[in-house]
C-alpha positions as CSV (number, residue, x, y, z in Angstrom):
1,X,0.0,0.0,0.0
2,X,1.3,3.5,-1.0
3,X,1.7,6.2,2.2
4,X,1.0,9.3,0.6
5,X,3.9,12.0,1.8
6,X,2.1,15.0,3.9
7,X,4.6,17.8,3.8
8,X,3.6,20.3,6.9
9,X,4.2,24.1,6.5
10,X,7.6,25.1,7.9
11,X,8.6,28.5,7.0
12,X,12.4,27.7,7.1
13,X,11.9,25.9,4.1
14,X,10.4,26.7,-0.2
15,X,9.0,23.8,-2.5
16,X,11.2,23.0,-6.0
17,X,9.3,23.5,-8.8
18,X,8.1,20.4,-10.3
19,X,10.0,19.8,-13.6
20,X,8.9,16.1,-13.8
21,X,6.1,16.9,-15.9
22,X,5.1,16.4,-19.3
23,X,7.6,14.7,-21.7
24,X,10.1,15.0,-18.8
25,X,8.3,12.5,-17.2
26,X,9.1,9.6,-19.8
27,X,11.5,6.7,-17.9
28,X,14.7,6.8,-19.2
29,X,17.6,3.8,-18.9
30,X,21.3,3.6,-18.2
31,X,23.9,3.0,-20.5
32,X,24.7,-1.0,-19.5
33,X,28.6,0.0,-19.9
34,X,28.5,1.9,-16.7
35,X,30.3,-0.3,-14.1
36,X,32.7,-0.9,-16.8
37,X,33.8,2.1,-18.3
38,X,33.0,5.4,-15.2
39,X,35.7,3.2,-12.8
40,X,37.9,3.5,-15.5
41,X,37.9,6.9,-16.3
42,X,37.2,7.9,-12.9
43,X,40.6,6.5,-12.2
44,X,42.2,8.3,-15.7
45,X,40.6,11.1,-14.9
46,X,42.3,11.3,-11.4
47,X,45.7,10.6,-12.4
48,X,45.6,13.3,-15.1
49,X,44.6,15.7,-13.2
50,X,46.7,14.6,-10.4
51,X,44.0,15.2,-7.7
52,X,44.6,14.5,-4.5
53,X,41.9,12.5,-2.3
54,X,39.9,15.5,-1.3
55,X,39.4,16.8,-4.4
56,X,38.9,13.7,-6.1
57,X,36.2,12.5,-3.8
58,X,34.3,15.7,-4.5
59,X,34.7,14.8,-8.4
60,X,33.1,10.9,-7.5
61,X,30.1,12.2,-5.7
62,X,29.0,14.4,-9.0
63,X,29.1,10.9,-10.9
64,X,29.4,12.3,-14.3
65,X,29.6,9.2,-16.0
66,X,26.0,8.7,-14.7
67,X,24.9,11.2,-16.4
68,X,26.2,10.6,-19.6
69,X,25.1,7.1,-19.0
70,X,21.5,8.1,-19.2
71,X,22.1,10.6,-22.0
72,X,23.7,8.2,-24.3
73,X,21.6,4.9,-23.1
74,X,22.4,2.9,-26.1
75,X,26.1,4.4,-27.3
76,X,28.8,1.5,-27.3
77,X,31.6,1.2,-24.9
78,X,34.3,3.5,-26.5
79,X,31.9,6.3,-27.2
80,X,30.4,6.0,-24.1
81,X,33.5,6.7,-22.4
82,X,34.2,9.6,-24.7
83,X,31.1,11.3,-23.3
84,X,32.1,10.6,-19.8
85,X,35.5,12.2,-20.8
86,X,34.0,15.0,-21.3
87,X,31.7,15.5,-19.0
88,X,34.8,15.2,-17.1
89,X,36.5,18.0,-18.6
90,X,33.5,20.5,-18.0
91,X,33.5,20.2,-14.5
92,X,37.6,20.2,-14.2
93,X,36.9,23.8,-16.5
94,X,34.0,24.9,-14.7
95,X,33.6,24.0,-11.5
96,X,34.5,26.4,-8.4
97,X,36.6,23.8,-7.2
98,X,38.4,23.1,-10.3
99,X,42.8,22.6,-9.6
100,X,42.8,23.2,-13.4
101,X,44.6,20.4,-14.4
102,X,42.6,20.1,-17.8
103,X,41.4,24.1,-18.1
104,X,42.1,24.6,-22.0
105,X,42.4,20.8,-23.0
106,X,39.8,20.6,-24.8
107,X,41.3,18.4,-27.5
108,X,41.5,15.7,-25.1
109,X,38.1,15.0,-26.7
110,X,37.9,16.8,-29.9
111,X,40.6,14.0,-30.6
112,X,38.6,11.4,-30.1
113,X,35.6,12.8,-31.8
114,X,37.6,14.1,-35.1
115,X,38.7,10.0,-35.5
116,X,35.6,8.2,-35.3
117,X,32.6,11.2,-36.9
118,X,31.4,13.2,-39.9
119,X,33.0,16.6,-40.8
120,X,29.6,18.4,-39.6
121,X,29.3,16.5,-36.4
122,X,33.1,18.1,-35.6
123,X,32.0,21.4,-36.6
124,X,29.2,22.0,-34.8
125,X,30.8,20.2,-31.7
126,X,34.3,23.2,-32.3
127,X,31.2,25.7,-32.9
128,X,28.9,24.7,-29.6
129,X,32.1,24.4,-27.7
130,X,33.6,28.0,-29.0
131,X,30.0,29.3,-27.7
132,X,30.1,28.1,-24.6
133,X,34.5,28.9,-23.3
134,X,33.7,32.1,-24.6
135,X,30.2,32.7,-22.6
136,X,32.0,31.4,-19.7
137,X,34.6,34.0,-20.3
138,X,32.9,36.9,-20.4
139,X,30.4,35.7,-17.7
140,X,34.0,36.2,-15.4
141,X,33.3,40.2,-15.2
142,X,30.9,40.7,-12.3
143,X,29.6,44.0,-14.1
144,X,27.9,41.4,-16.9
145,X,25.4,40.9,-13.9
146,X,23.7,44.1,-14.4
147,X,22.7,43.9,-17.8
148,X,19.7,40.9,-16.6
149,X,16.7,42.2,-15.4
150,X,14.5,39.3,-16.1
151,X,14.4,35.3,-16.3
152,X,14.6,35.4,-20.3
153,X,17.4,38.4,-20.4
154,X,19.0,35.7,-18.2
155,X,18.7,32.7,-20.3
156,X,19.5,34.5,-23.7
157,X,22.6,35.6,-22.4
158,X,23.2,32.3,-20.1
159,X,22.1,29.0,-22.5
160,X,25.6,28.5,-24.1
161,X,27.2,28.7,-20.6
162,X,25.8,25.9,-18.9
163,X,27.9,23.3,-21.4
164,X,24.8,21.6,-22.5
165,X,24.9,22.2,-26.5
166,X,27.8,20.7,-27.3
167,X,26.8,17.1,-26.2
168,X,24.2,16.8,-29.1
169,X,27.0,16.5,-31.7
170,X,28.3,14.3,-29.0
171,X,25.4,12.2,-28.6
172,X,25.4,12.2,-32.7
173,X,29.0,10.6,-33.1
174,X,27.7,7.9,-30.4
175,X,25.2,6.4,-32.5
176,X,26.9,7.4,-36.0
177,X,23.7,9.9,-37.1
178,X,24.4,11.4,-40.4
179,X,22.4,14.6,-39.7
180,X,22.7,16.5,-43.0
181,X,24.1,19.9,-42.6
182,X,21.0,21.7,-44.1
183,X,19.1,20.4,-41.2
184,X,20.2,23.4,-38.9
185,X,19.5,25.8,-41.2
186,X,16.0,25.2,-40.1
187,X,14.6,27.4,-37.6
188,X,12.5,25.0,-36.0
189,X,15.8,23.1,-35.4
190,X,17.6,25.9,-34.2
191,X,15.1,26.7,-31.7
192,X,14.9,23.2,-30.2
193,X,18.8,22.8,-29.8
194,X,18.5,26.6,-27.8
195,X,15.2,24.9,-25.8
196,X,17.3,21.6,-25.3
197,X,20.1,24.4,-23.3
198,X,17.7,26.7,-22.2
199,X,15.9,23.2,-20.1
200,X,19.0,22.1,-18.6
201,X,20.3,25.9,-17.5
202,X,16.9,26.1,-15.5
203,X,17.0,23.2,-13.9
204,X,20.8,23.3,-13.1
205,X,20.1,26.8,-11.5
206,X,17.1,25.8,-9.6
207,X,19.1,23.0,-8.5
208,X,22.5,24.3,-7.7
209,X,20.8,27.2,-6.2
210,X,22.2,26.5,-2.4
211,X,25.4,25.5,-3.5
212,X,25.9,28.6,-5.8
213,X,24.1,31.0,-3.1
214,X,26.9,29.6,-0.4
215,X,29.5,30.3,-2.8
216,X,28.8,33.5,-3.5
217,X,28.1,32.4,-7.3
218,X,25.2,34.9,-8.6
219,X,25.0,33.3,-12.1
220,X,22.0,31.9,-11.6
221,X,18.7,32.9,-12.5
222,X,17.2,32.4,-9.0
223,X,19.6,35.2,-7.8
224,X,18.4,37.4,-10.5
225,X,14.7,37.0,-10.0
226,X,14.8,37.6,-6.4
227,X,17.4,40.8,-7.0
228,X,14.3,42.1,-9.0
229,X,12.3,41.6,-5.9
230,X,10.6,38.2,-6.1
231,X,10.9,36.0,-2.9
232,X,12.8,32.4,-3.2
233,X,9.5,30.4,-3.4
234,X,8.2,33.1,-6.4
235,X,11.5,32.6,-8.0
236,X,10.9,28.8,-8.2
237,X,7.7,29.3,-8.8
238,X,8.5,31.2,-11.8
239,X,11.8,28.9,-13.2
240,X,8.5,26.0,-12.8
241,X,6.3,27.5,-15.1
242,X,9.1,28.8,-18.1
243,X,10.3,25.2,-17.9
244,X,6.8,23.5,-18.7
245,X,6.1,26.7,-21.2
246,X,9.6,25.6,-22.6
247,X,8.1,21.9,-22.6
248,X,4.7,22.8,-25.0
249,X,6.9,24.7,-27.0
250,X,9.6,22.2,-27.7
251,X,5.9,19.5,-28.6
252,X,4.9,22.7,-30.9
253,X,7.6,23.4,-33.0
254,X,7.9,19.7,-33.5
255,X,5.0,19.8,-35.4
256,X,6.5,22.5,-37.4
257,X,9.1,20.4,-38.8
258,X,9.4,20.3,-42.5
259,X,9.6,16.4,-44.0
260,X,12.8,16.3,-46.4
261,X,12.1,12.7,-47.2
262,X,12.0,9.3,-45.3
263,X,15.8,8.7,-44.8
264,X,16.2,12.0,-43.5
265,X,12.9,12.5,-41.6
266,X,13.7,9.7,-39.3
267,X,17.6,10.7,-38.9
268,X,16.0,14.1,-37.7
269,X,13.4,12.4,-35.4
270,X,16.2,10.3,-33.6
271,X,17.9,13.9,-33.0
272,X,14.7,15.1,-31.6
273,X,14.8,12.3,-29.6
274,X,18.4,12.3,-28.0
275,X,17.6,16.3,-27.5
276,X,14.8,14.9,-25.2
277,X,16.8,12.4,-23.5
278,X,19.9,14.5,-22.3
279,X,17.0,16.8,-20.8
280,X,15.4,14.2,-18.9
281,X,19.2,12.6,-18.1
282,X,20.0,15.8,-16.5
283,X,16.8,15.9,-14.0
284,X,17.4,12.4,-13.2
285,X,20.8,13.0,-12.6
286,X,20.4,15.8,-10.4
287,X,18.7,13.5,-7.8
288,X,21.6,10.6,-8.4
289,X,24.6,12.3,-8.0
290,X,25.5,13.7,-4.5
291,X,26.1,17.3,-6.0
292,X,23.2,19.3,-4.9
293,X,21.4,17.7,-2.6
294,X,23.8,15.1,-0.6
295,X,22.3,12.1,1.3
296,X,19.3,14.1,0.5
297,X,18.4,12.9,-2.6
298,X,15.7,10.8,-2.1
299,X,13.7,13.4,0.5
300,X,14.3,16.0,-1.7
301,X,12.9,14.7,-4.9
302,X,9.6,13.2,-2.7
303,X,8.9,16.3,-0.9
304,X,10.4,19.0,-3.2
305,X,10.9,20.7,0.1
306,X,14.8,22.8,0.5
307,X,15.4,25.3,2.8
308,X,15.1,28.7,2.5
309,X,18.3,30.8,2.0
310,X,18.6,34.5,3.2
311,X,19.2,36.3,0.5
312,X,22.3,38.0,-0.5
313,X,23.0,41.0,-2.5
């Protein structure tokens, strides 16, 4: 018999939205390669960097290679760990507690990727990955700050930053799509690779929001909302409803989707697909990996209930 969970009213704490909803809802599976290939390049990975214990444990509790497990579900063994490589190398880049080891290796992977894919998979993976350093760059002036006034100011200036674009070329070369250039000359396919980004930087910031908020990290559209006078619980509220807006959207523009043929129609709907997937993989990984929530996990994602955080200007 199924308890249902009765969450009592405690004003120390605010409800995540709900971003389990629609299409995001869909089960997703893990790459079967997992206890094989993430203890081998968790161990790589270390000895690059040359991490010492501390560091490196903080690195195995984010559990990358489970996240690229769910986003590439079906992608062989060496692709699969080409995926976890860099997912790798985005957090060694990124994160505030990177030693920097790998900062500005991003051939590593582009190696890899130029060996076994098509010429437009490797230009759109150097184009999404230009995008992103260089979003990250200029993100490193705090004045940049000022110029967002709103949640879609935010995200327009924010969607290439949060790393997410360039694993659809990624997720391409794992299962050897031939997606033919003129594909993303389309503007329905342009907007679904931004909504694809523009999904996972919500989440990630509604998310991360404690962690950023104790480390004095104000990239994050929760900050912004409540600098424009919205209170925590408003600005999840608010991140809740552009995600399932972003949802019906992505289901819309589907439809708008010209046919240019069978071979290529169902190349483009296995994109669609994969675009889908790494959304849903990041949500689901959110809730796996130790990165946001701890030994939390589980209460979290059942009650959706976090504490409230003072806010800082």
């Amino acid at each position: 018999m199924n308890v249902p969970v009765v969450v009592l009213e405690d004003p120390g704490t605010v409800i995540l939205p709900d971003l389990f909803v629609s299409w995001a809802s869909t089960p997703i599976r893990l790459n079967p390669n997992y206890s094989v290939v993430v203890p081998e390049a968790e161990l790589w990975f270390k000895e690059l960097c040359k991490h010492d214990d501390e560091t490196h444990q903080k690195y195995l509790k984010a559990d990358f290679g489970y996240f690229s497990g769910l986003w590439a579900p079906d992608a062989a063994a060496p692709e699969y760990r080409t995926t976890v490589d860099y997912c790798n190398w985005i957090w060694a880049f990124d994160d505030p507690f990177d030693e920097g080891s790998m900062k500005g290796q991003p051939d590593l992977i582009k190696i890899e990727i130029d060996n076994r894919s098509t010429k437009g998979i490797q230009r759109r993976f150097r184009q999404h990955q230009h995008d992103y350093l260089y979003q990250v760059l200029e993100q490193a002036d705090p004045k940049i700050l000022e110029k967002y006034t709103d949640l879609e100011s935010f995200v327009a200036n924010h969607r290439e930053s949060v790393g997410a674009k360039p694993m659809l070329p990624l997720i391409e070369y794992c299962y050897g799509l031939d997606v033919p250039e003129f594909i993303f000359e389309d503007p329905a396919i342009q907007r679904i690779v931004d909504l694809q980004a523009e999904l996972i930087l919500l989440a990630n910031d509604v998310y991360s929001y404690a962690r950023e908020s104790k480390a004095k990290h104000y990239h994050n559209v929760i900050h912004i909302l409540r600098r424009g006078g919205m209170t925590q619980q408003e600005a999840f509220d608010k991140v809740g409803e552009a995600v399932l807006a972003r949802y019906l959207e992505y289901d819309s523009i589907v439809t708008t989707i010209p046919s240019w043929g069978e071979k290529v129609d169902a190349i483009v709907k296995k994109y669609i697909e994969i675009s889908k997937v790494s959304v849903i993989a990041n949500l689901e990984w959110s809730f796996q990996s130790k990165r946001y929530f701890g030994s939390q996990n589980d209460i979290v994602r059942r009650t959706r209930r976090v504490p409230a955080i003072p806010f800082d200007y």
